[in-house]
Each structure stands twice: as structure tokens, then as C-alpha cells.
VOVO-777206 format. One line per field, with one value per residue (C-alpha): residue number from 0; x, y, z; residue in three letters. Coordinates in Angstrom, 2 decimals, decimal comma. Layout:
REM VOVO-777206
seq <- c(NUM; ...)
u <- c(X; ...)
v <- c(Y; ...)
w <- c(Z; ...)
type <- c(ALA; ...)
***
This chain:
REM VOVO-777206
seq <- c(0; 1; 2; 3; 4; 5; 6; 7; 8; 9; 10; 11; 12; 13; 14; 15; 16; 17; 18; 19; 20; 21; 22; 23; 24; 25; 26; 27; 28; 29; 30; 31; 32; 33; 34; 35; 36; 37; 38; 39; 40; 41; 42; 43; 44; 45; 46; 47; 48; 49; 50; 51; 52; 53; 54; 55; 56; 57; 58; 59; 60; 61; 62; 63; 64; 65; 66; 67; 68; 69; 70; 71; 72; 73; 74; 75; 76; 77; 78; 79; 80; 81; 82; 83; 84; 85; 86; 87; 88; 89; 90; 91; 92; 93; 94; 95; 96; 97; 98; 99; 100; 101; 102; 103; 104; 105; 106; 107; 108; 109; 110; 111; 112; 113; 114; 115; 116; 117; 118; 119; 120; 121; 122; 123; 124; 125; 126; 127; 128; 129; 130; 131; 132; 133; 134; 135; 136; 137; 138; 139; 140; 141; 142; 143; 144; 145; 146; 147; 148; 149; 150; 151; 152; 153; 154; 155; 156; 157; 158; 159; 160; 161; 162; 163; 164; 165; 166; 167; 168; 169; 170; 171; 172; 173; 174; 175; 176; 177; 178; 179; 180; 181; 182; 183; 184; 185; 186; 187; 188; 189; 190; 191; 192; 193; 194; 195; 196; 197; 198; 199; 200; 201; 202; 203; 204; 205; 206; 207; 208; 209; 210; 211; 212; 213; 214; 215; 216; 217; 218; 219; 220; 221; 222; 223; 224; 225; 226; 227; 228; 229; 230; 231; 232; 233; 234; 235; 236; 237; 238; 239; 240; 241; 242; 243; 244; 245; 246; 247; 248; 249; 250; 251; 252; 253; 254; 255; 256; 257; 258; 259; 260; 261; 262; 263; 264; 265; 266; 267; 268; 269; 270; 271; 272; 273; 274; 275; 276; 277; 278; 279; 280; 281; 282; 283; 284; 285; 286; 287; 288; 289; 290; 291; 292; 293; 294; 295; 296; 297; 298; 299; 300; 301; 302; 303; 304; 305; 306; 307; 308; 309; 310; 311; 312; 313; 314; 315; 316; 317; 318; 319; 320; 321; 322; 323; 324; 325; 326; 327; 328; 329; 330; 331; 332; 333; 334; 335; 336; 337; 338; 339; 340; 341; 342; 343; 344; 345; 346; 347; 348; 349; 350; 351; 352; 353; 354; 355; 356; 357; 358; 359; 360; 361; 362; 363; 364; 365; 366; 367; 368; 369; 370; 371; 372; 373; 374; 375; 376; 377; 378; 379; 380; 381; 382; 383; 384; 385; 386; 387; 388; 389; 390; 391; 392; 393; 394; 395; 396; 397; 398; 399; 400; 401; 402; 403; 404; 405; 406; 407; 408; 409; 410; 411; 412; 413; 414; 415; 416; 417; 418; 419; 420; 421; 422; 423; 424; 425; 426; 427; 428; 429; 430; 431; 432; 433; 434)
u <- c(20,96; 18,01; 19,67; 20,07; 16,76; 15,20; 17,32; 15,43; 13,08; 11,42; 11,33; 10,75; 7,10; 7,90; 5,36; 6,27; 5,47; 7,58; 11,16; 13,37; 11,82; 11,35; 15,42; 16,59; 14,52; 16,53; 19,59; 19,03; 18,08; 21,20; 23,67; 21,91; 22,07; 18,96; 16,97; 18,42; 19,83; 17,32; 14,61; 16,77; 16,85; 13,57; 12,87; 15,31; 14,11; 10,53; 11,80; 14,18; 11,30; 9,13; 12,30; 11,84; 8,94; 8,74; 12,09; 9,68; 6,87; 8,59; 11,37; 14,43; 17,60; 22,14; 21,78; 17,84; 19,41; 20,18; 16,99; 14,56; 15,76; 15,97; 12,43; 11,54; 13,28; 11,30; 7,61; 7,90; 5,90; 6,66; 6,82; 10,30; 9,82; 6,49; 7,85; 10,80; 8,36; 8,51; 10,38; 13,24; 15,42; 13,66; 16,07; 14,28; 15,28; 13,57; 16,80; 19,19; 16,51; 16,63; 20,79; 20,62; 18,28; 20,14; 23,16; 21,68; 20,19; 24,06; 25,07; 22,55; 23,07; 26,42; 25,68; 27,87; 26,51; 28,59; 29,37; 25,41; 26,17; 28,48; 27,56; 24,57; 25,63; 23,54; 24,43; 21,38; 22,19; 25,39; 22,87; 20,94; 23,08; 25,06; 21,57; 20,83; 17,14; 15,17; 14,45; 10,09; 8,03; 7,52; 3,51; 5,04; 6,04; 6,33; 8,95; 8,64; 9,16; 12,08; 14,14; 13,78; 14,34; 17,63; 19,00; 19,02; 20,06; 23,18; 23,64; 23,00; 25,69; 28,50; 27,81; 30,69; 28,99; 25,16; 25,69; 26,26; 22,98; 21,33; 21,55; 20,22; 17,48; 16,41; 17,08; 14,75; 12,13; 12,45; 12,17; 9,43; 7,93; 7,32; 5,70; 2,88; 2,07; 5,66; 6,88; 3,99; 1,97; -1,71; -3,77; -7,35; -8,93; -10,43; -13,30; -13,68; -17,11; -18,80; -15,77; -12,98; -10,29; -10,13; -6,89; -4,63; -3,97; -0,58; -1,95; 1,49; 0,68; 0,04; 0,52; 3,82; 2,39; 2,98; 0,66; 2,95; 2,12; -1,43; -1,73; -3,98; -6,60; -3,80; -6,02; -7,60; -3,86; -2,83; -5,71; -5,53; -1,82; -2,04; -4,19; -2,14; 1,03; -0,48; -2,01; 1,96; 3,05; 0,53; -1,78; -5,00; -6,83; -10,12; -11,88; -11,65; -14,32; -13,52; -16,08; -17,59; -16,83; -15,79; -12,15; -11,04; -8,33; -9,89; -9,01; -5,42; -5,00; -5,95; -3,23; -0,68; -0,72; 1,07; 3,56; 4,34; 3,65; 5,05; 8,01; 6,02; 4,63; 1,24; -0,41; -3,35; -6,56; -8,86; -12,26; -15,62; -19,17; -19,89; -17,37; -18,41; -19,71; -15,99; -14,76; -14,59; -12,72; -10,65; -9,70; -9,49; -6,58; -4,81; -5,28; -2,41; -0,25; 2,90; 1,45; -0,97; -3,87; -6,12; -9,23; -9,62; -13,86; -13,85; -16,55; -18,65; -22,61; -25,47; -29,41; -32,67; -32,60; -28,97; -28,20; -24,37; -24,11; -25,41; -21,58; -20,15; -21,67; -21,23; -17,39; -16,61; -18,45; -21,04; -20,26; -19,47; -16,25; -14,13; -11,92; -8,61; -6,03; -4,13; -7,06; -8,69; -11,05; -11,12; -13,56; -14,59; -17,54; -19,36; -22,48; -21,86; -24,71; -23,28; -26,91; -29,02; -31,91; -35,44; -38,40; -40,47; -37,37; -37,98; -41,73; -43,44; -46,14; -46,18; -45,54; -47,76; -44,50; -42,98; -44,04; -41,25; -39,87; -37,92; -36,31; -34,67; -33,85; -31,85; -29,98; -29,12; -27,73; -25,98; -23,17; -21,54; -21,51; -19,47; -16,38; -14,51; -13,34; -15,16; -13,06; -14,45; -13,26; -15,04; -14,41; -11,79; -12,93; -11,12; -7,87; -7,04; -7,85; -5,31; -3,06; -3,45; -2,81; 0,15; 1,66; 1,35; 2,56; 5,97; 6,84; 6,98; 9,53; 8,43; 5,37; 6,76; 3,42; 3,40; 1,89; -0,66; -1,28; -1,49; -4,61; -6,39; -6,29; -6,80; -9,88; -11,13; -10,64; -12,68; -15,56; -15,52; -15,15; -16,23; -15,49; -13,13; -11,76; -7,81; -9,02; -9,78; -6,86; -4,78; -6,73; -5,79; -1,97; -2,36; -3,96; -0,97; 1,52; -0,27; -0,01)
v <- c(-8,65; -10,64; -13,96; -13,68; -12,21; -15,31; -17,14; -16,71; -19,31; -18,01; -14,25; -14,63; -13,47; -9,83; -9,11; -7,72; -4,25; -4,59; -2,00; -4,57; -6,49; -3,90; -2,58; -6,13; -6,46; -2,93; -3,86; -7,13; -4,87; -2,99; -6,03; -7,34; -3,85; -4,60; -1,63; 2,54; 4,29; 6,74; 4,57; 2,75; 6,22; 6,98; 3,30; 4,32; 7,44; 5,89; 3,27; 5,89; 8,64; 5,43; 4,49; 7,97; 8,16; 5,07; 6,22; 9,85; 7,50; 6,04; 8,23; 6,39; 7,94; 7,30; 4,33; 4,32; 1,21; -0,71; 0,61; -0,71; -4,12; -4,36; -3,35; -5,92; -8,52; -7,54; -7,55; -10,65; -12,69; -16,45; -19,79; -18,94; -15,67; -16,66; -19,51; -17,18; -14,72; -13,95; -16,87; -16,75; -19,71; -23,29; -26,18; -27,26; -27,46; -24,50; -22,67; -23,66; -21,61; -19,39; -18,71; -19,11; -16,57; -14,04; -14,68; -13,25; -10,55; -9,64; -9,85; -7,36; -4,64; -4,59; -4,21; -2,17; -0,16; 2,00; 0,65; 1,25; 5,14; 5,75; 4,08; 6,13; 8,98; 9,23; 9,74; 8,58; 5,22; 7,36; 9,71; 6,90; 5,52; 8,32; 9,83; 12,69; 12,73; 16,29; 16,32; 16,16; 15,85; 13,02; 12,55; 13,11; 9,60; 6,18; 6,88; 3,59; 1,77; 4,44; 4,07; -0,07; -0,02; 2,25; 0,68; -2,94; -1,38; -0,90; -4,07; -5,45; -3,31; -4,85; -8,27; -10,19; -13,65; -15,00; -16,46; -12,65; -11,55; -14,69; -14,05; -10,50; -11,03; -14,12; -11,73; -9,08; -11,84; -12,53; -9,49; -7,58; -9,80; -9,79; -7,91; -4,78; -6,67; -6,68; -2,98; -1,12; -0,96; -0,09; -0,63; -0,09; -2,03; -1,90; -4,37; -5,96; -7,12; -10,69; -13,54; -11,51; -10,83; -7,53; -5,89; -4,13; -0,10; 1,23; 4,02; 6,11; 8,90; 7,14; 9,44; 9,11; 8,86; 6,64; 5,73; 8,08; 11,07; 10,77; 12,15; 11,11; 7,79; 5,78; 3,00; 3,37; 2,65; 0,19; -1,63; -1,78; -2,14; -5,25; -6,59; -5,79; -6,96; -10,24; -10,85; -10,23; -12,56; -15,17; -14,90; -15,26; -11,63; -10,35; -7,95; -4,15; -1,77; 2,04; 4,09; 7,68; 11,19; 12,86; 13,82; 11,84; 9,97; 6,91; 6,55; 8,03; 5,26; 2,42; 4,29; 4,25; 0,93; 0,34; 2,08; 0,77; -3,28; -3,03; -4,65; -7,41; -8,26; -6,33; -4,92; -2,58; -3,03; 0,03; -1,06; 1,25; 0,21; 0,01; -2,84; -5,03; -7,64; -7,93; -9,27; -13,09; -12,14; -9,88; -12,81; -15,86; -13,41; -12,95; -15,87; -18,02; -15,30; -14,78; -11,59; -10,19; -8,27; -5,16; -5,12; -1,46; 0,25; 4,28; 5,77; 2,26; 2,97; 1,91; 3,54; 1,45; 0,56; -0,47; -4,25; -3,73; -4,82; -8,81; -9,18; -8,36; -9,79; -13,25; -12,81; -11,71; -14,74; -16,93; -17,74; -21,40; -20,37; -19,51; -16,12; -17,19; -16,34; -13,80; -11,56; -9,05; -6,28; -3,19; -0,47; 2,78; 4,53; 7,41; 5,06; 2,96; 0,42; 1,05; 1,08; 3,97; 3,44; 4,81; 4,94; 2,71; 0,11; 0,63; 0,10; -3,26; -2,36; -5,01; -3,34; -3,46; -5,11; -6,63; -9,36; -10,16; -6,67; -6,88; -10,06; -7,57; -5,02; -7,43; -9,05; -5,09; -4,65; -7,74; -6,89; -4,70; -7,91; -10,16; -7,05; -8,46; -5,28; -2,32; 0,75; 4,05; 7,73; 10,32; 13,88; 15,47; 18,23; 21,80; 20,92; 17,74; 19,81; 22,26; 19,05; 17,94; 21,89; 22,14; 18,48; 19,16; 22,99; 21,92; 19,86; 22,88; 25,05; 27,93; 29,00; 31,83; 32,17; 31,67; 29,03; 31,57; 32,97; 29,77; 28,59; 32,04; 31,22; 27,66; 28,79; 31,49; 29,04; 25,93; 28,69; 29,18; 26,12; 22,81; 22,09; 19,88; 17,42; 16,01; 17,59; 20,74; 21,51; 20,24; 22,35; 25,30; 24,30; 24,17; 27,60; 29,29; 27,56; 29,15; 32,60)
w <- c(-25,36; -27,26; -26,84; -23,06; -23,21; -24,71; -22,51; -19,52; -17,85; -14,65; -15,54; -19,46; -19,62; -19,28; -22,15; -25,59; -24,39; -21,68; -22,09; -21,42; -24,44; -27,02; -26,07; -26,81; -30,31; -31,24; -30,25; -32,59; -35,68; -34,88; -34,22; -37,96; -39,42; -41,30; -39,89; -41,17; -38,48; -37,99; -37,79; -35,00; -33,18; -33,18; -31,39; -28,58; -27,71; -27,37; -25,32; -23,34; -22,89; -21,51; -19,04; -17,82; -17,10; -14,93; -13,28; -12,54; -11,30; -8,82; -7,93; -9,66; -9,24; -10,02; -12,54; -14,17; -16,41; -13,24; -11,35; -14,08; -13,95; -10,08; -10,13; -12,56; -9,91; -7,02; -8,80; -10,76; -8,91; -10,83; -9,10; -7,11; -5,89; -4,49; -2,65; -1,37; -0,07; 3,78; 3,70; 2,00; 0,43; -0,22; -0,95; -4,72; -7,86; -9,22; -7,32; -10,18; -12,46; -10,72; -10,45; -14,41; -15,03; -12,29; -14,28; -17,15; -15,24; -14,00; -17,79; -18,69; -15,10; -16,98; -20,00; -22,31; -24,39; -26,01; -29,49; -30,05; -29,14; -31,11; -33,98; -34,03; -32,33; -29,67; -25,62; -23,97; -22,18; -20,92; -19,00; -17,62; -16,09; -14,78; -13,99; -10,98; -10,48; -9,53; -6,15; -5,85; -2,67; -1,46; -1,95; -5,80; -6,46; -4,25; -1,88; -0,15; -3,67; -4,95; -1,30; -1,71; -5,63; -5,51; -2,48; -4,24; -7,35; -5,76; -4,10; -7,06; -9,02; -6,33; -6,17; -7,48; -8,39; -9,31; -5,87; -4,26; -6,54; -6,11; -1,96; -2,50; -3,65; -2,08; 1,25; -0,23; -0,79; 2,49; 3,90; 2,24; -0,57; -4,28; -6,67; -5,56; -2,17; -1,25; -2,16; -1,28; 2,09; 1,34; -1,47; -3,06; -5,77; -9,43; -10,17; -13,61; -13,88; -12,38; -12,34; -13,07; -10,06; -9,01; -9,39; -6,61; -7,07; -4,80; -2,74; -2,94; -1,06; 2,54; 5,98; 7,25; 10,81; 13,96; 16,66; 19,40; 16,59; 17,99; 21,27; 23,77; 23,57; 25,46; 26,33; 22,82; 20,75; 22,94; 22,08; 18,83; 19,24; 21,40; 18,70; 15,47; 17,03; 17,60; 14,62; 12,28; 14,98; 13,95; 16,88; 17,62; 16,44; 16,07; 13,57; 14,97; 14,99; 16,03; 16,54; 18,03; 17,31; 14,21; 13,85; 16,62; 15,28; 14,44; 11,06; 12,00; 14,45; 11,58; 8,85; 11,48; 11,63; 8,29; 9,19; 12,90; 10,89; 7,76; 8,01; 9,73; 6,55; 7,76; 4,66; 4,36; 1,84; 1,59; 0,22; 0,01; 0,48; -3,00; -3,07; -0,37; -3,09; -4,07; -0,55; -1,74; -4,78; -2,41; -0,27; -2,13; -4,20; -0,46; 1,79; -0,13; 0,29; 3,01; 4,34; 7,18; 5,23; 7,16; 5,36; 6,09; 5,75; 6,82; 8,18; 7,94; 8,28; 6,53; 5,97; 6,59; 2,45; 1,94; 1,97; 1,44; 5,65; 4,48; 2,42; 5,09; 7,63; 5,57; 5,22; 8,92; 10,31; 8,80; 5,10; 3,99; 3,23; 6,29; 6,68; 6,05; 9,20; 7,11; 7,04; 9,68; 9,36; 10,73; 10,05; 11,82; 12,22; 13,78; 15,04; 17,33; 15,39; 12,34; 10,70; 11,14; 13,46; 13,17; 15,78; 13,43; 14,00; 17,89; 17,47; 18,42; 16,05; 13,25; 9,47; 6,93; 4,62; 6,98; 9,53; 11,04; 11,58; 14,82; 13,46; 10,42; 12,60; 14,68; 11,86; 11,29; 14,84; 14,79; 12,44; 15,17; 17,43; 14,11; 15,56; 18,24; 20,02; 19,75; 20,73; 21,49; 20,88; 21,96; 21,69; 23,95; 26,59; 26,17; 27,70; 26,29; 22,73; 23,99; 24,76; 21,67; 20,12; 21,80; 21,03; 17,24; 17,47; 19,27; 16,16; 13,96; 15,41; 13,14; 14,92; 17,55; 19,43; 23,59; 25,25; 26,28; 22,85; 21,25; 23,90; 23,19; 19,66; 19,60; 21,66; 19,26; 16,38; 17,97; 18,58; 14,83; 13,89; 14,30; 18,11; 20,28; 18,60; 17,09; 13,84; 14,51; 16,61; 13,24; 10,93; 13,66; 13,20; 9,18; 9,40; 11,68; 9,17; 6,58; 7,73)
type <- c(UNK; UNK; UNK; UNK; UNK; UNK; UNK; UNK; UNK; UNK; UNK; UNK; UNK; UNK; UNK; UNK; UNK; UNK; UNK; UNK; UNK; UNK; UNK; UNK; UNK; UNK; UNK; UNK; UNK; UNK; UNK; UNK; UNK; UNK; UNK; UNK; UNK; UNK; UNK; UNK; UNK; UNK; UNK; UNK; UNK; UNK; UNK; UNK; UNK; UNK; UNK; UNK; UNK; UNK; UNK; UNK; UNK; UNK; UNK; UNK; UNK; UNK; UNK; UNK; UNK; UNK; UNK; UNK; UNK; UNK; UNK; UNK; UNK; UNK; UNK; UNK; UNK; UNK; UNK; UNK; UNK; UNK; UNK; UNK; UNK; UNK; UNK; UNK; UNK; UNK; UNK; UNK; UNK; UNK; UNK; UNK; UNK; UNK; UNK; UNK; UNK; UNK; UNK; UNK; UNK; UNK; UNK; UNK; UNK; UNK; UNK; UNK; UNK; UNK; UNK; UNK; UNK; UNK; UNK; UNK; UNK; UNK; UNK; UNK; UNK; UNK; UNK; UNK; UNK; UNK; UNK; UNK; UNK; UNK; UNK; UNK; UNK; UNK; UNK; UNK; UNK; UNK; UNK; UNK; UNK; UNK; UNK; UNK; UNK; UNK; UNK; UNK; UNK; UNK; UNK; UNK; UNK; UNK; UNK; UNK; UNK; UNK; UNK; UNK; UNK; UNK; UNK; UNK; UNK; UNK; UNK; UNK; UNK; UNK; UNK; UNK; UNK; UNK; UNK; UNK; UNK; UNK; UNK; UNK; UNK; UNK; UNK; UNK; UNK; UNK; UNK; UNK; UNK; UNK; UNK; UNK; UNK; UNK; UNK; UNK; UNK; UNK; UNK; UNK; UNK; UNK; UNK; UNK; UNK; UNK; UNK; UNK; UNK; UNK; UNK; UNK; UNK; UNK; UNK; UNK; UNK; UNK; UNK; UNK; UNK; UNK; UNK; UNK; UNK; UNK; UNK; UNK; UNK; UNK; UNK; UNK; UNK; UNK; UNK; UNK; UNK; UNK; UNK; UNK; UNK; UNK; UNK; UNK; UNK; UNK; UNK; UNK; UNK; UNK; UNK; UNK; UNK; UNK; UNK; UNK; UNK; UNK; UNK; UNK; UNK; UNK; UNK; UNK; UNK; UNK; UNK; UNK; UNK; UNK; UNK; UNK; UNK; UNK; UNK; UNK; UNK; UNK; UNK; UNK; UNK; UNK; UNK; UNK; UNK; UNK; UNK; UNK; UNK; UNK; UNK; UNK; UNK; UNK; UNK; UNK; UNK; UNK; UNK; UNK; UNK; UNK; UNK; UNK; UNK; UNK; UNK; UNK; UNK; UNK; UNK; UNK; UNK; UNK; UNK; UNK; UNK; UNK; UNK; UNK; UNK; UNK; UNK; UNK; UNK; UNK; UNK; UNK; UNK; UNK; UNK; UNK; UNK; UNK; UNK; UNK; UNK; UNK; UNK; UNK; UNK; UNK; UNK; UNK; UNK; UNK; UNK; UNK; UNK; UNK; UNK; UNK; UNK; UNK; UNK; UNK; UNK; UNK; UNK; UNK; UNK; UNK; UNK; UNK; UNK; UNK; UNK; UNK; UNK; UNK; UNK; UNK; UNK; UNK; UNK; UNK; UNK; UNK; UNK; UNK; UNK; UNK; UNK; UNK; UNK; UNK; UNK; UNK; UNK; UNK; UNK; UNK; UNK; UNK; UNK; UNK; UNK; UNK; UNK; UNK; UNK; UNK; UNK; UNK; UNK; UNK; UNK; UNK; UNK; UNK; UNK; UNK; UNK; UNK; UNK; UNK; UNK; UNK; UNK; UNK; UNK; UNK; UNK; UNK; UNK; UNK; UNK; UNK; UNK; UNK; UNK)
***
């Protein structure tokens, strides 16, 4: 195992801490016999325990042996698999690399290694890779990464030349990506301090919800629809502001997107305001990359002291640097100006600190105009609430109440709570569920 280990060109820099590595340097010691048995089994278990807890992470399942080193083919991101991705095969050199090192990687998904188990008397690597996983919710672990990992896996398992693995995952390259970017759909990010890049977090647990889940705002989805759809075709698009009422769906619309684009290549940055001076690091790490990025701001607004709306105003439209195609922003918000406004920012009167005070309250005002469609959602009257009650209640077969008992409760519980609106009447279905 540590010679074709070392044999490896484009995916050798695995890191010494990596499993793969740390397996191979045991299995060396072992081959030598230079290290005592027990001391050997105490390495493996370490390295098997670790194994596990990845495979728990992200929901491995059937071969974990197999599973680990797919994974480590699909988020290697080197010089071919970056080329290959969204695209797929490139004529080049750098393909003949690349078939060595996936012949290596075909040794190694077959790897045999029994005469280590019994030697030492251990059963381990048998479980692995006869392995049955325990069942966990989905919000658990990545789902999204698991399905895509344990699918190739298997692929991978059958293919009867480096030419049949070579094609698989050049076609999984193609189709989703490489690396975090290409297995996951939405993200948020960890600064480092000034002139370090920031790094991308998974978000694991995203909504499994479509734009027909929401009901009602027709004109409002197919908006933001129209534009979406043209921007993962290459299109023209413009930045996307949503904004009005509380708990009307506005930031369900935006997370449905990933889900309706993902296999578009559309991907799905979450940034707060605290964060805004992190943009340019944000997009000079995306713009070379073969995907369609939603910068995505909740519940944008700003008060009279916060300068946090200048960074973003600069990357929308404005900087010296221009936003790169592969990049949109959409944000939502419950004011309509984004930035709150005051009488004394109505007044003519000239301020004591400030002489040109209309002037600042205009740069203010203009950030909403750097959005090129503004969509609104407002709050629904009573019966398109109890259209929107009854919509979500007829997807959950378990709640037995009438038509006409579920609007005199629906009613009762917007009177306690906190009026018409998507949310409440979801927070009314939770609360039947929960009964």
C-alpha cells in the first residue's frame, strides 16, 4: 500500500494526517515487521475509530473502505479535476496522470487485506467493508454528500479497467464538480484575519423545499425564477432584492432555489453583515470557478451609524474591480430602503456635523437602487392564510381535522399569535402535529 501510495502524482498531497496516509505507513511497519504487534493494533484502531467517524459524518454506508477513497476522488481539487469541472474531459497531457494515479486508486478499492487480520488477529477491515450503517435523520449528517459518495463508491467497485474508473469520474466532474463546491449546495464562511482567504463551511442541514412547496406569490417566484434560470444558463442576470413582511416566504423562496438549480451548477453563499468586509476575498476565491454563486444576505438592513452598506455597495456596482459573471446577490429585507430612516434624515435643516446631510442620506438610499429587481411580499389577507393552512395540512395525512375545523382553529391561533402570514400558518401546522 505505501509504494502505490508514494506513487501518486496528482492526488499525492493528501497530508500526513490524512487516513489513507497513516494506514499505508502501518501496513509498511507490518510488511517490515519492525514494529510489535500490539503496538501495530493500537495504530489501526485509531485510524479505524477516525474512518468511522467520517463514515458517521457524512452518512457512509456497504463498503466504508471504498467510500473513503471515493470521497477523497471527488474533493481533491488538483490541476485535473479543476479543469474537468462542469466540463468534463480536456484532451492534455495531464490525462495520462491522471489514468496512472486512478490505477493506483483501483489497486487500493481492492485492496486485500486479510493477511494483516489474521496475522494480528483482528476483524476490523472485514466489517468495513461489509459495513450496514444505522439509519439517522437526515438533518444528522450530509445527505446530499452520503447519496453522491455511496453511489460512486459503487461504480467505482464495478469498473473493469482505469479507463471504466477513469470515465467515472471524469463524468462526476462533469456533472457536479470537485471538492466542497461540488458536493455540497450552500455554504457560510470562517474569516482568518486581514490577507488570509476565508474558508468555505458545508451548511448540511439545508430545507428540502421547492419553489411549488410555497404557495401563493405566483408573480413573486416566477420572478425570481425567470431570473435564476437565466443566470445557470449563462444569461444576462441581475442582483435580487426581496423585501416586505415578516414570515412571508422570502427567505423560503431564496433556499429553494438551491434546490430547483443545483444540478445547474447554481451554488448558494450565506454571508452576515458582520462579514461584508470579506466580499472581495469571497469573490476573487469564486469567480475562476465553473459554478453559478448566490451571494445570499437575510433580513439585510442597516441603522443611521452602521457603515457595513459602503462594502456592499462597492462590490454590487462601483468598485475598480468588476463583479465577476458567476456571481449574483440576493438579499431580503423587511424595509423596503434597507437603511433605517429618521425625521432628522427627512429634514432640510442643515446639521450641526454634517453639511452635506441630504447628500449622505442619499448615498444611504441608493444601495436599494445597485438591486436590479426588487420583489415585494406582503402579508396575505385571511383567506389566502387559510390557503396557505390548508396547502401545508393536506401534505400530512395524519391531521384528521375538517376543513371547517381546521379554519376555526387556524383562526383562533392567528388571533394569538402573530397574524397573517406563511409563517404563522406553519407554526399552526407544527403545533397540530405536535399534539
Amino acid at each position: 500500500m505505501y509504494q502505490e501510495i508514494s506513487k501518486l502524482v496528482l492526488y499525492r498531497d493528501l497530508g500526513d494526517d490524512s487516513i489513507l496516509h497513516k494506514l499505508s505507513k502501518i501496513y509498511l511497519d507490518f510488511t517490515l515487521e519492525t514494529v510489535p504487534d500490539a503496538q501495530l493494533i493500537d495504530r489501526i484502531y485509531t485510524e479505524i475509530k477516525a474512518l468511522l467517524d467520517l463514515a458517521t459524518q457524512f452518512g457512509f454506508n456497504e463498503n466504508l473502505w471504498q467510500n473513503y477513497l471515493t470521497y477523497i476522488l471527488l474533493t481533491h481539487e488538483n490541476s485535473f479535476s479543476l479543469t474537468s469541472e462542469k466540463v468534463g474531459v480536456n484532451e492534455g497531457s495531464v490525462n495520462q496522470f491522471a489514468h496512472h494515479d486512478f490505477e493506483i486508486f483501483r489497486t487500493l478499492f481492492h485492496f486485500d487485506f486479510n493477511p494483516l487480520e489474521k496475522k494480528l488477529g483482528i476483524d476490523c477491515f472485514s466489517i468495513l467493508t461489509n459495513y450496514k450503517a444505522i439509519q439517522k435523520k437526515e438533518r444528522l449528517y450530509n445527505k446530499n454528500v452520503s447519496d453522491k459518495v455511496v453511489e460512486t463508491s459503487r461504480k467505482l467497485a464495478k469498473a473493469d479497467s482505469t479507463a471504466s474508473f477513469f470515465n467515472i469520474i471524469t463524468t462526476f466532474y462533469k456533472d457536479y464538480g470537485v471538492g466542497i463546491l461540488g458536493l455540497n449546495k450552500a455554504f457560510r464562511i470562517q474569516s482568518h484575519g486581514d490577507g488570509a482567504p476565508v474558508s468555505f463551511v458545508a451548511i448540511n442541514n439545508t430545507e428540502n423545499i421547492l419553489l411549488k412547496d410555497l404557495i401563493g406569490y405566483a408573480y413573486q417566484k416566477q420572478q425570481l425564477s425567470q431570473n435564476t434560470e437565466a443566470f445557470v444558463k449563462g444569461q444576462p442576470a441581475n442582483n435580487v432584492l426581496l423585501f416586505g413582511d415578516a414570515g412571508t416566504g422570502k427567505s423560503s423562496s431564496i433556499k429553494a432555489l438551491i434546490n430547483e438549480y443545483y444540478d445547474d451548477g447554481l451554488r448558494m453563499i450565506e454571508i452576515y453583515k458582520h462579514q461584508f468586509k470579506d466580499l472581495s476575498k469571497i469573490i476573487s476565491q469564486i469567480k475562476n470557478r465553473n459554478y453559478r454563486f448566490i451571494i445570499y444576505m437575510d433580513d439585510l438592513s442597516f441603522e443611521e451609524f452602521e457603515i457595513e452598506y459602503k462594502y456592499l455597495k462597492a462590490i454590487i456596482e462601483g468598485g475598480v474591480e468588476t463583479k465577476p459573471d458567476n456571481v449574483l446577490i440576493y438579499a431580503t429585507s423587511n424595509r423596503r430602503h434597507l437603511i433605517r430612516e429618521t425625521w432628522t434624515d427627512r429634514s432640510d435643516a442643515r446639521q450641526v456635523d454634517e453639511l452635506h446631510h441630504s447628500d449622505t442620506v442619499q448615498e444611504k438610499l441608493s444601495l436599494v437602487a445597485r438591486f436590479g429587481i426588487s420583489i415585494a411580499y406582503h402579508k396575505p389577507d385571511q383567506q389566502k392564510y387559510f390557503d396557505i393552512v390548508k396547502g401545508i395540512a393536506k401534505r400530512h395525512p395524519e391531521i384528521k381535522l375538517s376543513e371547517e375545523d381546521l379554519i376555526k382553529e387556524a383562526k383562533k391561533w392567528e388571533m394569538q399569535h402573530a397574524g397573517f402570514s406563511g409563517r404563522t400558518a406553519q407554526q399552526f401546522i407544527t403545533y397540530l402535529l405536535s399534539q
